[in-house]
C-alpha positions as CSV (number, residue, x, y, z in Angstrom):
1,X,62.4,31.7,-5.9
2,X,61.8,29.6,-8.9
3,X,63.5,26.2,-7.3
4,X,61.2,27.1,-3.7
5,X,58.1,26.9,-6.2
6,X,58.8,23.4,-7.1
7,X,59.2,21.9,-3.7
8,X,55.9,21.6,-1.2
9,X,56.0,24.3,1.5
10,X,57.7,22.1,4.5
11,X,54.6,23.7,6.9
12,X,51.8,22.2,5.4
13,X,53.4,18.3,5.2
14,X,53.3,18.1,9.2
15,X,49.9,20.2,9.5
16,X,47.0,17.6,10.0
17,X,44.6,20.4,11.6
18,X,42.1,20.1,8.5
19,X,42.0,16.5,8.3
20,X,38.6,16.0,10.6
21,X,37.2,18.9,8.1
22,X,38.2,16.9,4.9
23,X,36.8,13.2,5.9
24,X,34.0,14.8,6.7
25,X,33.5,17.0,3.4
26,X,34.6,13.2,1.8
27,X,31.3,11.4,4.1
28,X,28.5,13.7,4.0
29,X,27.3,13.1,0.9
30,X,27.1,9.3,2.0
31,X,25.6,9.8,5.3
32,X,22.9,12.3,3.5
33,X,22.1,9.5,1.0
34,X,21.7,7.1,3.5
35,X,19.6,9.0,5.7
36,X,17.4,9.8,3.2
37,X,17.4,6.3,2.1
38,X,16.3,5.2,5.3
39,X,13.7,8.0,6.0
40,X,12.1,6.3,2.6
41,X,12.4,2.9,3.6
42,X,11.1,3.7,6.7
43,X,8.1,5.6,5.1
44,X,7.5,2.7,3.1
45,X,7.4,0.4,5.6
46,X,4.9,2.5,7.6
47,X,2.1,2.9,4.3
48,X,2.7,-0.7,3.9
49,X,1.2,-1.4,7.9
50,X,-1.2,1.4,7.2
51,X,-2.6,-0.5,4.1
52,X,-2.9,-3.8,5.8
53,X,-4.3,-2.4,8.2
54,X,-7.4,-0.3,5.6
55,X,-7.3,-3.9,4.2
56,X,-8.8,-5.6,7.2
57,X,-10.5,-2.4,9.1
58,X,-12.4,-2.3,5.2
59,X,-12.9,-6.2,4.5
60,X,-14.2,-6.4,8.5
61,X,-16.9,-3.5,7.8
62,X,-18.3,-4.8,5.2
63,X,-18.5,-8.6,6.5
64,X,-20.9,-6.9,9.4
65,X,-24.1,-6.3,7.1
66,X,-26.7,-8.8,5.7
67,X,-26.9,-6.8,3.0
68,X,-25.2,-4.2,1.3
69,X,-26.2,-1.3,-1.4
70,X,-23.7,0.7,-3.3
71,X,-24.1,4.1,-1.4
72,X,-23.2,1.4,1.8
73,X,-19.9,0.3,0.2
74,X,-18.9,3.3,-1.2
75,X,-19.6,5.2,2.7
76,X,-17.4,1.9,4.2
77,X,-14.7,2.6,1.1
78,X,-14.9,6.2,1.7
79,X,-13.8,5.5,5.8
80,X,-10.5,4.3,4.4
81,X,-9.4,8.1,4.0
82,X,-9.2,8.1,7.8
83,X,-7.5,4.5,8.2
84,X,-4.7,5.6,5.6
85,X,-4.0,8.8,7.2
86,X,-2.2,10.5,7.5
87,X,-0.8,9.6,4.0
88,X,-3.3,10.7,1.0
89,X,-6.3,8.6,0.2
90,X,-5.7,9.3,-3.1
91,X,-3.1,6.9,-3.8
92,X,-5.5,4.2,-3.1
93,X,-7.3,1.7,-4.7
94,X,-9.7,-0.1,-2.7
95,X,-12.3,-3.3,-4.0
96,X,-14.6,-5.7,-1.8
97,X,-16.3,-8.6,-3.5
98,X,-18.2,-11.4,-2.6
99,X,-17.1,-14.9,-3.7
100,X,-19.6,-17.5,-3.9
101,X,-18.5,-21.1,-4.8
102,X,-21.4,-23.8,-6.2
103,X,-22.1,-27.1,-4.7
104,X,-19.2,-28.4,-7.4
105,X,-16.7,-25.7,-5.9
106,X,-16.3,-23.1,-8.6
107,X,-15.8,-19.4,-7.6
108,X,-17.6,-16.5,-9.1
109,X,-17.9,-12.7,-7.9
110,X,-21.6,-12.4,-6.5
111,X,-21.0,-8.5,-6.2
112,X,-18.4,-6.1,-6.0
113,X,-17.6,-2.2,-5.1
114,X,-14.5,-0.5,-6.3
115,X,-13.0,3.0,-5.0
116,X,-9.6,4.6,-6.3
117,X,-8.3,7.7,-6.6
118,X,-11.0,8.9,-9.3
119,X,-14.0,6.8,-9.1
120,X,-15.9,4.6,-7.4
121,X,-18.1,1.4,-9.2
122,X,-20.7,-1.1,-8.1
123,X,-21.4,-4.2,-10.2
124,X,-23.1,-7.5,-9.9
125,X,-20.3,-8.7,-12.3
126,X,-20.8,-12.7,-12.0
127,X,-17.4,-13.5,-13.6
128,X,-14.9,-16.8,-12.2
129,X,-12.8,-16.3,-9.2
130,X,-10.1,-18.6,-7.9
131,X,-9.5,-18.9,-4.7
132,X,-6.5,-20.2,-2.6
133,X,-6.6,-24.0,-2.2
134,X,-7.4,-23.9,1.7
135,X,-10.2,-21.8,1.1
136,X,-11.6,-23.5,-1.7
137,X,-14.5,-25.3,-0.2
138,X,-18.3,-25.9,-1.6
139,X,-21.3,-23.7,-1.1
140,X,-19.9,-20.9,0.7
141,X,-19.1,-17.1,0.6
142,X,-16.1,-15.2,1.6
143,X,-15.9,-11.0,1.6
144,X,-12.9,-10.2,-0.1
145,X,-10.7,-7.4,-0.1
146,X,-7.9,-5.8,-1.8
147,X,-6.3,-2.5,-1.1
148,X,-3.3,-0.8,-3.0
149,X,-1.1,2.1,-2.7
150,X,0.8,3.8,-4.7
151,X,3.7,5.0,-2.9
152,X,5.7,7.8,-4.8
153,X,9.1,8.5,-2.8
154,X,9.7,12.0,-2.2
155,X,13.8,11.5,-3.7
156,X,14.9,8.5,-5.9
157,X,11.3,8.4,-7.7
158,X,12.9,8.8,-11.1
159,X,15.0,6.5,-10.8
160,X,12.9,3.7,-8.9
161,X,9.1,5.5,-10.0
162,X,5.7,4.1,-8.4
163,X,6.0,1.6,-6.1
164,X,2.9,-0.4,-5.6
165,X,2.3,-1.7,-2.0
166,X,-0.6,-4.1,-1.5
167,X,-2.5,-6.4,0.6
168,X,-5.5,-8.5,0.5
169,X,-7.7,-10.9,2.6
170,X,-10.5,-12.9,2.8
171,X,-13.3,-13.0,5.7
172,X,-16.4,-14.8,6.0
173,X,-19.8,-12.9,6.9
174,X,-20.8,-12.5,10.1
175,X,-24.6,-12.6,10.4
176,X,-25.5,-14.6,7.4
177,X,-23.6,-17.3,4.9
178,X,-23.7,-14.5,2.7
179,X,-24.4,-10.8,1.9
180,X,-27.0,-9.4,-0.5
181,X,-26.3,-7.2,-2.4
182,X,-29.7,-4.5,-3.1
183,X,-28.1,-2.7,-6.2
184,X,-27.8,1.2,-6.3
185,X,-30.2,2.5,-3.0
């Protein structure tokens, strides 16, 4: 009995019956890591259209009036809820500005209208804006607008966190060379 104890039973060394049932205990937690991986990138991938997308639907809007107030941009921020979804609007951060360059070429914000998760601001701010060398031209105005998203993955986010996705775009106005802005009414 004692020397049969230290020799492998001679049934199990030709048995390869389990084999399929091994490999495969040995690959599923890959193939569930990678499937998830994918279902992430993939849901990445989408926000990221979706936000270029709220980007121009947004920037577009807004290039359509003569002149805007801050209960108008905050409505045409507010539509970005239904561009975005059916991924939460309050991930996003949204801002429109007009950028007014002088006869000598330098930039400065004429107006501007934020909207993120929490609030949402209008301002007359006046401050220096540089613009991309092809768009850098004298006396004119461009709409301007910027929309992020903070994309959270649903596995993975300790170890990766926040992920910011972004876009942004300029577009001239369409009914005059530029849009006044009428402060808070």
């Amino acid at each position: 009995m004692k020397r049969a104890s230290h020799r492998p039973p001679r049934h199990f060394l030709g048995n390869d019956q389990a084999i399929a049932a091994v490999e495969f205990a040995v690959i599923l937690p890959l193939m569930l890591f990678v499937f998830v991986g994918v279902a992430q990138v993939g849901q990445a991938i989408e926000i990221s259209r979706k936000v270029t997308v709220t980007t121009r639907i947004v920037t577009d809007l807004v290039t359509q009036y003569s002149s805007v107030s801050c209960s108008t941009l905050n409505t045409v921020l507010a539509a970005s809820a239904q561009v975005i979804a059916p991924y939460s609007a309050t991930n996003l951060a949204i801002t429109v500005s007009e950028i007014s360059t002088n006869s000598s070429g330098a930039a400065t914000v004429t107006w501007t209208s934020s909207q993120n998760s929490t609030t949402s601001t209008c301002s007359q701010p006046g401050s220096k804006f540089t613009l991309p060398s092809a768009l850098d031209q004298d006396s004119i105005s461009l709409i301007y607008g910027q929309v992020t998203y903070s994309f959270t993955p649903v596995f993975g986010y300790k170890i990766i966190g926040t992920i910011p996705i972004s876009d942004q775009i300029y577009m001239s106005p369409r009914l005059t060379n530029s849009i006044a802005y009428t402060g808070l009414s």
